[in-house]
N, C-alpha and C positions, 0 to 999 in steps of 0.2 A: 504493500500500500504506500508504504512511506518513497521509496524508490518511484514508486508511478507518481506520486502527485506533488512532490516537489520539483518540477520544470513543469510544469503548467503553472505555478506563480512567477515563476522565471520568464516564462514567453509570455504572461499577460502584463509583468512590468517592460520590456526589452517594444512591446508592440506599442505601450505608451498608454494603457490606460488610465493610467492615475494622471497625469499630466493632465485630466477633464477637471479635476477637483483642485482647484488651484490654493496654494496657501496652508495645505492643512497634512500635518502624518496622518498617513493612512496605514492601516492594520489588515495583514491579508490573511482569511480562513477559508476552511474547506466549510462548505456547510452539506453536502450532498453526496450522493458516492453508489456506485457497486461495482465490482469486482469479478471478474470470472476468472480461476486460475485454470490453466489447461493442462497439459502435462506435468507431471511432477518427477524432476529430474536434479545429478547435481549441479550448482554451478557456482563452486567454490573455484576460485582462483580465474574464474572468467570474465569474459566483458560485456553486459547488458547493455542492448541499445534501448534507446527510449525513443518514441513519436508521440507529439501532442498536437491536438488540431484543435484550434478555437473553434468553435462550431455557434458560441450567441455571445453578444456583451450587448449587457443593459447597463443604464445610467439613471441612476433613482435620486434624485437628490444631489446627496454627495456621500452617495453608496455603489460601487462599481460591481455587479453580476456578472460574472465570465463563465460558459460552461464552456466541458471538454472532454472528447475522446481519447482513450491513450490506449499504446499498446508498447508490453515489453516484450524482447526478445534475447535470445543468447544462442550464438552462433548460428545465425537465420531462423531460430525455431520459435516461433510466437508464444509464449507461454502465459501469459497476463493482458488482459484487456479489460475495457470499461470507463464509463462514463462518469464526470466530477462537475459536481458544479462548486464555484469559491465565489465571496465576494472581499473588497476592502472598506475596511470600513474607518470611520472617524472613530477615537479613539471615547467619544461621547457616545455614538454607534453600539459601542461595544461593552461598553458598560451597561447598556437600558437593555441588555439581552435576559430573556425571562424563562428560559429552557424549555422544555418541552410542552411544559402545561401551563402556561398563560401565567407563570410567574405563582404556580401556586406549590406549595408543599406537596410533594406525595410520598408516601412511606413504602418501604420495600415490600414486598409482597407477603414475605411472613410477617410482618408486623400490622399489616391490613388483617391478613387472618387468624391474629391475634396469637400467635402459634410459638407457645416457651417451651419444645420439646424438641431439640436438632441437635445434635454433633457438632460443639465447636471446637474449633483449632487453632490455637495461637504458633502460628508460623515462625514464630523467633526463640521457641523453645529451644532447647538441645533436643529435646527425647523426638518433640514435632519435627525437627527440622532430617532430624533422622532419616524419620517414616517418608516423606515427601522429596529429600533432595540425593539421600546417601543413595547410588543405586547400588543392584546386585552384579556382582563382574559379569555374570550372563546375559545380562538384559543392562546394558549401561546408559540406553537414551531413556528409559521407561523412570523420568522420574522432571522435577521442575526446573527451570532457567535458573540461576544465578548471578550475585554481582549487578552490572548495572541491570538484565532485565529481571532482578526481584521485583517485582508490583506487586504483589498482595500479601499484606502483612495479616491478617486474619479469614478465616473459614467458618460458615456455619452452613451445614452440609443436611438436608430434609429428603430422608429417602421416600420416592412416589412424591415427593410433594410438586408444589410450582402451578402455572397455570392449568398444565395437560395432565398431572397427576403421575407422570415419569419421572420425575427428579428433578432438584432445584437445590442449586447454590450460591451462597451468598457471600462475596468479599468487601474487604473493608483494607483501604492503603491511608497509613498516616504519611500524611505530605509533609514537608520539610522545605522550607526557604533555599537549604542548601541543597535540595535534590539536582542531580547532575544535568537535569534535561532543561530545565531554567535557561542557566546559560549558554544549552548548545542549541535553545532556540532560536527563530533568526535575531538580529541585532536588534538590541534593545527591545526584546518584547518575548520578557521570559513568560512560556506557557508550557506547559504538558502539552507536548503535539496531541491531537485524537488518536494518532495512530499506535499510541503507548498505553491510551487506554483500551483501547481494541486488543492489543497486547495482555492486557493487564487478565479483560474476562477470558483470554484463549487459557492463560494460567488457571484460572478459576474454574474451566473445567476442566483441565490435564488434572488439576487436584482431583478433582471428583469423580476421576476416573481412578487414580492410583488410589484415594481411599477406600471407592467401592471395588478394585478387584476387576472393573473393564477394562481388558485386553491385557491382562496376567498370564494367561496361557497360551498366550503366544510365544516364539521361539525368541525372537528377540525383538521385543514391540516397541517401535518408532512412531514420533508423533508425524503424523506430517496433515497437509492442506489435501483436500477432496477431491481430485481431476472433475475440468468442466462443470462446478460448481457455483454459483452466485452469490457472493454476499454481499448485502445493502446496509448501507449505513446514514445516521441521520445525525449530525451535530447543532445544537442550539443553544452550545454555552462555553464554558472553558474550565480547566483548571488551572488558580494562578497561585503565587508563593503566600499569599495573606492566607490560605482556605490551608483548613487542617486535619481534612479525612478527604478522600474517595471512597464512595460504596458504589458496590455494582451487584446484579442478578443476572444468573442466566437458569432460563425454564430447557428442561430436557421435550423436545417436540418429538424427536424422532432416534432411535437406537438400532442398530442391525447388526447382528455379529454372524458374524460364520467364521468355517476353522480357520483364513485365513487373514481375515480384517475384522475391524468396527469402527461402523459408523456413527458418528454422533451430531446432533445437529439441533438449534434449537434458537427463542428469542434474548438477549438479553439488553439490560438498560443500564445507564451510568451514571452518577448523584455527583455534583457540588455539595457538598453539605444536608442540606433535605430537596437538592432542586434537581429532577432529572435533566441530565444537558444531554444527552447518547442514546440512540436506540438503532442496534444494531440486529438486522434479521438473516435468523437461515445462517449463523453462523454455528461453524462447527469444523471438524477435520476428521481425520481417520487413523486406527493405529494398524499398522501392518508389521508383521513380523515374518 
C-alpha cells in the first residue's frame, strides 16, 4: 500500500496542484483506496516499478481532490493494482475532521455488547510476549512483527464473537510522541501514515490466529497476502503525537482451511481515542505452509 500510494502525492505536487491554493500549507492525505494484490511472489533484493495516472482533480474551496490508478510491478510482472483517491488540505481543513460518524463517539463493539468475558493479552509481558513473538525452529515465520512494526500493545480476543459471530479481536496501541513514524513522516507533519495502521489490524489478526491455533498444523505456516484479492479502505481522520491510544477491531466474516492453506478475511475499524477514523473491508490474508 505504502509503496503504491506514495508517488501519487508526488505526481499531484510535480503536476502543480497546490499552486491553485495560493498562500496557504497544504496537508496531503489519502482518504480512499482499494487494492488488489495478484500474484504473490518474492521480491527481496528487486526493483518495483511504479505507474500512476491522474484520472480527476477537483478544486473545492481550498481543498485539492486528486484520484488515481496505480499499478506495481517487478521485473515486468504486475503484481499490485488499484485505485486512491487523496486530497490537500488547509491545515484548518484538517483539524474540523470528525471521523467516521459525524464527529460522534462510538464504542468498540464489545463494549456496545456490553461483553466483560474475552481473553486479554498484554503484549509486553515476558510470559505474553513468548506465546506471540518466540517462534518454534520449525515453523519460524508463524509468529508476530517486531521492533519498529510492533503496533499492538494489547489483545482482547472473543471466541465466535464480532458482528458474524466467527470471531473478533480487539487491539489497543499506546502512542508515544517519540514513536518512530512521526518523524519519518513527510516534512513537518508528523502522522501515523494509515498504512501502519492497516499494519497494525493485519497484526491483530496474525494474533488471533497464533492464539486460536489457525494454521498450526501446517508444515511450516507463512503469513502472507490473498492472490487476486481486494481490499478497501476508508480514512477520515489521523493519528497525531498529542493522542494516546489507538484501538482497533477486526470481525472474522469469513474462514476456510484445508490441508494446505487458510483463509481468513473479514471487516475491521480504527479509533482516535473514542472517534472511529479507519474502516477497512474484506481485509484479510492466508497462511500457507
Amino acid at each position: 500500500m505504502e509503496i503504491a500510494l506514495q508517488p501519487c502525492g508526488l505526481l499531484g505536487a510535480y503536476l502543480g496542484a497546490t499552486l491553485q491554493v495560493k498562500g496557504k500549507e497544504l496537508f496531503f492525505r489519502n482518504l480512499d483506496g482499494h487494492g488488489i494484490m495478484g500474484e504473490v511472489f518474492d521480491m527481496r533484493g528487486k526493483t518495483i516499478d511504479h505507474k500512476a495516472i491522474l484520472t480527476s482533480h477537483t478544486l473545492l474551496g481550498e481543498t485539492i481532490i486528486l484520484k488515481y490508478d496505480f499499478e506495481l510491478a517487478c521485473e515486468g510482472k504486475v503484481f499490485y493494482t488499484g485505485f486512491a483517491s487523496f486530497g490537500f488540505f488547509t491545515e484548518q481543513a484538517l483539524s474540523a475532521q470528525i471521523g467516521l460518524d459525524n464527529g460522534q463517539p462510538v464504542a468498540a463493539w464489545f463494549e456496545q455488547q456490553n461483553i466483560l468475558t474475552y481473553k486479554r493479552f498484554d503484549l509486553r509481558l515476558p510470559i505474553v510476549k513468548k506465546m506471540f513473538y518466540t517462534p518454534k525452529p520449525e515453523k519460524p515465520h508463524y509468529r508476530l512483527a517486531t521492533n519498529q512494526l510492533d503496533l499492538v500493545h494489547e489483545l482482547k480476543i472473543i471466541d465466535n464473537g464480532g458482528k458474524y459471530g466467527k470471531g473478533y479481536v480487539h487491539g489497543l496501541k499506546t502512542v508515544h510522541p517519540s514513536d518512530w513514524f512521526f518523524t519519518c513522516h513527510f516534512y513537518q507533519d508528523p502522522v501515523m501514515p494509515g498504512s501502519l495502521g492497516v499494519e497494525a489490524v493485519f497484526q491483530a489478526i496474525q494474533a488471533y490466529c497464533l492464539q486460536q491455533g489457525i494454521g498450526k498444523d501446517l508444515r511450516n505456516p507463512v503469513f502472507q497476502m490473498i492472490p487476486n484479492h481486494k481490499i478497501s479502505w476508508k480514512y477520515r481522520g489521523q493519528i497525531l503525537r498529542p493522542n494516546r491510544n489507538m484501538q482497533l477491531e477486526f470481525h472474522v466474516k469469513d474462514l476456510q482451511q484445508t490441508a494446505n492453506e487458510v483463509i481468513i478475511r473479514g471487516e475491521a475499524y480504527v479509533w482516535n481515542g473514542n472517534i472511529r477514523i479507519y474502516e477497512i473491508q474484506d481485509i484479510g490474508f492466508r497462511i500457507v505452509g
